[in-house]
VMD Tcl script that draws the C-alpha trace (Angstrom):
set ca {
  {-14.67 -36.78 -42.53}
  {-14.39 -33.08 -43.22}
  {-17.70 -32.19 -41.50}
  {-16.44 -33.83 -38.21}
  {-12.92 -31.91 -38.55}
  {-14.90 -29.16 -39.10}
  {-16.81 -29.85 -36.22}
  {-14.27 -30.84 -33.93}
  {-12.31 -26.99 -34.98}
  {-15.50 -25.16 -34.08}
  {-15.92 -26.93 -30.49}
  {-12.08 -25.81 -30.26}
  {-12.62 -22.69 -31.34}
  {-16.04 -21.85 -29.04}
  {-13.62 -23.52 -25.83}
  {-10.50 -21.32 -26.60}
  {-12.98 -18.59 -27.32}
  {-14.62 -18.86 -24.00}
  {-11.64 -19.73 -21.90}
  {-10.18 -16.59 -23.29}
  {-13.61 -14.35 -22.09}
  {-13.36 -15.70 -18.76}
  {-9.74 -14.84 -18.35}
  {-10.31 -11.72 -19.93}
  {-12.79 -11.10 -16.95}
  {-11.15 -12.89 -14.47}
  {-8.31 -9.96 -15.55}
  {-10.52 -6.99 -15.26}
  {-11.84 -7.78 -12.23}
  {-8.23 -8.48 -10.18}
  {-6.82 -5.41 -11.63}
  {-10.01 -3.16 -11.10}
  {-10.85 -4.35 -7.50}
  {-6.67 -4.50 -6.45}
  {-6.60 -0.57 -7.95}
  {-9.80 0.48 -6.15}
  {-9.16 -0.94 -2.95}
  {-5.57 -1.04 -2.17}
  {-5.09 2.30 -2.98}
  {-4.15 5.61 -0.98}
  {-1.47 3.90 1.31}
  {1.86 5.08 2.38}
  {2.68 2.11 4.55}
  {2.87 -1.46 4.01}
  {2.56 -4.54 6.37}
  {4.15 -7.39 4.94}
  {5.03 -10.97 6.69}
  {3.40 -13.82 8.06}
  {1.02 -14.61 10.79}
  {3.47 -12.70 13.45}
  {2.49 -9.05 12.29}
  {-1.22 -9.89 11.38}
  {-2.37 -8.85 14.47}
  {-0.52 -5.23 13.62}
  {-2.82 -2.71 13.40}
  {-3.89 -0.53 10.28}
  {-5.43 2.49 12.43}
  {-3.17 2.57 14.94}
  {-0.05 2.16 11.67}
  {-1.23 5.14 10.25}
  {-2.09 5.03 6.50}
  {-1.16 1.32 6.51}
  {-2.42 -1.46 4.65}
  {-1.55 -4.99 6.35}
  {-1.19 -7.87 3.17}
  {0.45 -10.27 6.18}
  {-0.99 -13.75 5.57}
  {-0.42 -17.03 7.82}
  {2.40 -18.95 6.49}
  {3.34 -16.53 4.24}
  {6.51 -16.22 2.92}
  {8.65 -13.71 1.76}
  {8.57 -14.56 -2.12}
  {4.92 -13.63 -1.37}
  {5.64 -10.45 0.22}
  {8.18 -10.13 -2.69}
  {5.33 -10.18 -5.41}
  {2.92 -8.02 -3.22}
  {5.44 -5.01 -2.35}
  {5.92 -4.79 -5.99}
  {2.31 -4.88 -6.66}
  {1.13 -2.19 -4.11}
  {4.42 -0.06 -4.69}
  {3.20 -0.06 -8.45}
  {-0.49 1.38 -7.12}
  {0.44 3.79 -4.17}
  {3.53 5.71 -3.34}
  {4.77 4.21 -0.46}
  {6.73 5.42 2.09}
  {7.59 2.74 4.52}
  {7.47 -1.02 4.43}
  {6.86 -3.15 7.56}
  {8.15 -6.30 7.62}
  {7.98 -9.24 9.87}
  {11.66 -10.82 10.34}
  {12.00 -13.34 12.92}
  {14.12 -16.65 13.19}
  {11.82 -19.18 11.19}
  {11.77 -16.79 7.73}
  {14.86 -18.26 7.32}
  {15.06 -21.79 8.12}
  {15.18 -25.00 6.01}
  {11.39 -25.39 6.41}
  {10.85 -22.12 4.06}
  {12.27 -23.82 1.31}
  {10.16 -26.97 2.03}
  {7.15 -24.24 1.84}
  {8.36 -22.17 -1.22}
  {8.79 -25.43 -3.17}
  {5.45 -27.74 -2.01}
  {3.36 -26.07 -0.48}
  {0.28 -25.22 -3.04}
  {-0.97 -21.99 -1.13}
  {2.22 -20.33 -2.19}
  {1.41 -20.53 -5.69}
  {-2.20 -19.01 -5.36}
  {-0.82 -16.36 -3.54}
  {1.25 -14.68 -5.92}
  {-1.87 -14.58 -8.06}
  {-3.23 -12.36 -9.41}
  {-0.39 -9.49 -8.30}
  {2.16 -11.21 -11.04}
  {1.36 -12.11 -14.72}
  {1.20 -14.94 -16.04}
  {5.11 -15.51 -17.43}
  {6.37 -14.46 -13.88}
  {3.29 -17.03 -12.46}
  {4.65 -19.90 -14.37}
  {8.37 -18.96 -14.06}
  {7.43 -19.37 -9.96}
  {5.62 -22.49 -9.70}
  {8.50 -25.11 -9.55}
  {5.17 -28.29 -9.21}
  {3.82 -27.79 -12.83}
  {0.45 -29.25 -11.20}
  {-0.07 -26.64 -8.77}
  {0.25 -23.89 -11.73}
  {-2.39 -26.62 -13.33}
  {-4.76 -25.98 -10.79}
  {-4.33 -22.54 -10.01}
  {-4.98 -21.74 -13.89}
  {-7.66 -23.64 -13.62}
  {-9.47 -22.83 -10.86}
  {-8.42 -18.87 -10.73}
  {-7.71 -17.76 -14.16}
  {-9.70 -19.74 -16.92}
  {-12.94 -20.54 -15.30}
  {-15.05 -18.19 -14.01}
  {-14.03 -16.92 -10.56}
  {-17.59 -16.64 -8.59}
  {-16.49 -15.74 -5.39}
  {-14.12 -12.80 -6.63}
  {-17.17 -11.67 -8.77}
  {-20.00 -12.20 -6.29}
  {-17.45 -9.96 -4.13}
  {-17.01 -7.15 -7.04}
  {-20.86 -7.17 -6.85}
  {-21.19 -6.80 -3.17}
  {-18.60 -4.20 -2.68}
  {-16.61 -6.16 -0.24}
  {-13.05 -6.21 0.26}
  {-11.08 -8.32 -1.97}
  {-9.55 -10.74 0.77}
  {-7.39 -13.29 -1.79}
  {-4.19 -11.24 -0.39}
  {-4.63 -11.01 3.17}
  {-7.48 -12.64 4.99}
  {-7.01 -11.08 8.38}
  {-8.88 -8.05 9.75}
  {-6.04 -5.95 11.15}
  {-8.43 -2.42 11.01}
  {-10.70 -3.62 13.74}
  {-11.76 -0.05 15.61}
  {-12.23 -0.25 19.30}
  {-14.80 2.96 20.46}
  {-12.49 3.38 23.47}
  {-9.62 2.09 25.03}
  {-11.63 1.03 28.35}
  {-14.02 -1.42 25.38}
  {-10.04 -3.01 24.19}
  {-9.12 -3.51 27.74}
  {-12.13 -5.70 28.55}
  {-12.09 -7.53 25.63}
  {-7.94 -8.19 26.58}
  {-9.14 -9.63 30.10}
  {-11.52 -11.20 28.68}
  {-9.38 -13.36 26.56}
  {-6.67 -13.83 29.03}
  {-9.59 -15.29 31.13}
  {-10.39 -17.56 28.49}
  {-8.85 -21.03 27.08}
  {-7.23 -19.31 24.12}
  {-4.71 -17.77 26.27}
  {-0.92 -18.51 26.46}
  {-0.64 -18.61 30.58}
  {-3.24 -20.98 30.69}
  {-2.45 -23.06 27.81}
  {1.01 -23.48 29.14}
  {0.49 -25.24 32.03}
  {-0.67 -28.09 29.74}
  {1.65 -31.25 28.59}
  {-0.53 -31.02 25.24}
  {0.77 -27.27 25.31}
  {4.33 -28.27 25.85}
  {4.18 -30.83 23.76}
  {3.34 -28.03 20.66}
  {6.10 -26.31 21.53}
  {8.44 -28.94 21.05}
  {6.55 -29.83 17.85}
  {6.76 -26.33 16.46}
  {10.72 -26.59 17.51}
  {11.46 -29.26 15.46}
  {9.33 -28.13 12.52}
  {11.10 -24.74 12.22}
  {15.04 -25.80 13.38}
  {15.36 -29.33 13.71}
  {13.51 -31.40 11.00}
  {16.57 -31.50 8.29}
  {19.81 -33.85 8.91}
  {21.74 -30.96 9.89}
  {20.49 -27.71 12.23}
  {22.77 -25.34 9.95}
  {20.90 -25.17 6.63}
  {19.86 -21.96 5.92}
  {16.82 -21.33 3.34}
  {18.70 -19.65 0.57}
  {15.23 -18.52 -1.54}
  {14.31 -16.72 1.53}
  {17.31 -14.76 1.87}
  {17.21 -14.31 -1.80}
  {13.76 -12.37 -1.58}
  {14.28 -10.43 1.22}
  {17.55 -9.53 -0.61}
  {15.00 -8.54 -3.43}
  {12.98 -6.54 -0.97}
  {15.71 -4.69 0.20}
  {16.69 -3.66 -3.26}
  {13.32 -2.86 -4.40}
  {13.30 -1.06 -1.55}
  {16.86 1.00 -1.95}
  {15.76 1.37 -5.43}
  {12.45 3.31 -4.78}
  {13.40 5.49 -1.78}
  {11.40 3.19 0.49}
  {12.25 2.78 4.39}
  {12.17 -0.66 5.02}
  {11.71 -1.86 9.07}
  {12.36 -5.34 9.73}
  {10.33 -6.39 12.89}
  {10.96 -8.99 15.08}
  {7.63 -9.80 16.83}
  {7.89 -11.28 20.36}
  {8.56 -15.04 21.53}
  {8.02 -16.07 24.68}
  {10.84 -17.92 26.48}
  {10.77 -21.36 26.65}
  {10.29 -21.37 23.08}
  {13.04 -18.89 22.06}
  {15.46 -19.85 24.21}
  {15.20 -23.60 22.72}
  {15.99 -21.92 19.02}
  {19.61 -23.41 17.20}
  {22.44 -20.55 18.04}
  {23.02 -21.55 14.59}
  {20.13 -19.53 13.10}
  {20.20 -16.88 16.06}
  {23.96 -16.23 14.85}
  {22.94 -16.89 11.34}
  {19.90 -14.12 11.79}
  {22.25 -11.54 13.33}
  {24.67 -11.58 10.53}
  {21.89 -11.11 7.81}
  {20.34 -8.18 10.05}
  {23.61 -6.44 10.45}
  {24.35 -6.98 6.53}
  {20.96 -5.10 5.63}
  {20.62 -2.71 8.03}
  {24.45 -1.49 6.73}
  {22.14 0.32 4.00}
  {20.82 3.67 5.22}
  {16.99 3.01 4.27}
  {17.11 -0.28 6.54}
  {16.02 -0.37 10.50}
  {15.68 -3.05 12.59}
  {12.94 -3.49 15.34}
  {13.51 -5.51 18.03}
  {10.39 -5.97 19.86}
  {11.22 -10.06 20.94}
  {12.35 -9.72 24.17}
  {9.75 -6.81 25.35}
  {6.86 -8.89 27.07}
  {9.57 -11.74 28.17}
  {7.82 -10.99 31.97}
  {4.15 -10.44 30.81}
  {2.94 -13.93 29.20}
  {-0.54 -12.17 29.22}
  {0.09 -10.64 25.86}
  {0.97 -14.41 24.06}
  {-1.97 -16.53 21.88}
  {0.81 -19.36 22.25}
  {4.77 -19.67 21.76}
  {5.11 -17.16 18.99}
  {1.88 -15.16 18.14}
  {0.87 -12.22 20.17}
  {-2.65 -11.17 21.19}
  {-5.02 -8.44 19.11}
  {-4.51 -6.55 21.98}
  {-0.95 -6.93 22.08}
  {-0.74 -5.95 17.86}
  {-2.58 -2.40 18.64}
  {0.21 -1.92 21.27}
  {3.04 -3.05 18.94}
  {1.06 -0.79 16.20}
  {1.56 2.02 18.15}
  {5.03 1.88 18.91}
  {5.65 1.34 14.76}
  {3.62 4.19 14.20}
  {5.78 6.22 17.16}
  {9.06 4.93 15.38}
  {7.70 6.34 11.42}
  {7.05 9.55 12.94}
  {10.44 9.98 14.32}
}
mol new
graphics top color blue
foreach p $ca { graphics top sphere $p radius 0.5 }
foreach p [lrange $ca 0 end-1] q [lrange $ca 1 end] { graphics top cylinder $p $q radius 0.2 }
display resetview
């Protein structure tokens, strides 16, 4: 009997031991490759798929961390990571109606890809003090943190970015404007563009879809998402707190789609604007209404063109230089 307890405490021991290796590596490796290569910035792109397509050579001395469907707990977690490795200056921001609707909370609470996101820029208390479904912090310790990561390593290896925090390539160089304006035309040309797509019923259908998701899924039309507004409250302090200019951007919508949106949450959106921007280190951008009469710049309802993000780029990068 003792030689199988013993037995059974050694196989514990070698499993703890190795779990403990891996995370040990799993450890270096975050915080060496998140030092090395999101360093040297004084601007910071935050958001969701609205300012991906924002430019990081035409923002100059930006990094863009904007993911699809992020939120802004993520951006929360990510602003204090980079602000911790780089002195930054300015913060960029997308703000537009959905960051605060009912579905956000649906998304901060369910929705798994929130949890791995916050990983690895929090430790581990603040990792499990955030991940409300004890099975998605389950899986993400499992999968991220105690076995061995390949594809971060195999990336460590190869040099390449580390692309965990933003998988979008917002630092694409064009050799000359007349090469950008091609590719533009080429696009619009194409079937991935909005003033073609919108002469569809499948295309108006979407739009409807995408309507109801955001504003008009939840019994009532005027339910705020309250862990939203708590973050961005978080930001703003953060923010304050660090002598950091924060610009909330509202990226363009075309139309139909806008025009559809609750007054509810365009009231509702106003009020929290006019609340934060009452601080002295807080601007607002509105860019929403500038191609209302030039569809040509829309992918679809709410999500602008690359083309479109370089021009948008450059009139951020106009407004920091002020």
């Amino acid at each position: 009997m003792k030689y199988f307890l013993r037995k059974i405490l050694f196989l514990v021991i070698l499993v703890c031991s190795s779990i403990s290796i891996v995370a040990c590596l799993n450890y270096h490796l975050f915080g060496k490759m998140l030092t090395e290569q999101y360093s040297g910035y004084s601007n910071l792109i935050l958001g969701n798929s609205h300012v991906m397509p924002f430019n990081e050579n035409e923002v100059h001395g930006s990094i863009n961390l904007a993911q699809e469907g992020g939120t802004y707990r993520t951006a929360y977690f990510k602003l204090l990571k980079i602000a911790d490795i780089n002195n930054i200056s300015n913060v960029i921001l997308g703000c537009s109606y959905q960051n605060f609707s009912h579905t956000q909370d649906k998304i901060l609470n369910e929705n798994l890809e929130q949890v791995y996101r916050i990983y690895p820029l929090v430790n581990f208390k603040t990792l499990v003090l955030n991940s409300p479904n004890k099975l998605q912090l389950l899986k993400v310790l499992t999968r991220e943190i105690l076995t061995p990561n390949m594809p971060i390593l195999c990336r460590y290896l190869t040099n390449k970015n580390f692309m965990s925090i933003a998988s979008f390539d917002s630092n694409k160089i064009y050799k000359s404007r007349k090469i950008l304006k091609l590719e533009f035309e080429r696009i619009n040309s194409g079937r991935g563009n909005y003033l073609r797509k919108m002469k569809t019923k499948k295309f108006q259908d979407r739009i409807v879809t995408k309507l109801k998701y955001n504003f008009f899924d939840n019994d009532s039309t005027q339910y705020l998402s309250s862990l939203s507004i708590n973050y961005l409250d978080k930001m703003a302090l953060f923010c304050r707190k660090n002598g950091i200019n924060l610009y909330l951007v509202k990226t363009p919508l075309v139309p139909n789609y806008k025009n559809n949106i609750p007054e509810y949450y365009k009231r509702s959106y106003n009020e929290i604007i006019n609340r934060l921007v009452e601080n002295d280190n807080v601007t607002f951008v509105d860019f929403c209404d500038l191609y209302d009469d030039d569809l040509s710049m829309f992918r679809d309802e709410e999500h602008v063109l690359p083309y479109c993000g370089i021009l948008l780029s450059q009139r951020i990068d106009s407004i920091l230089n002020i």
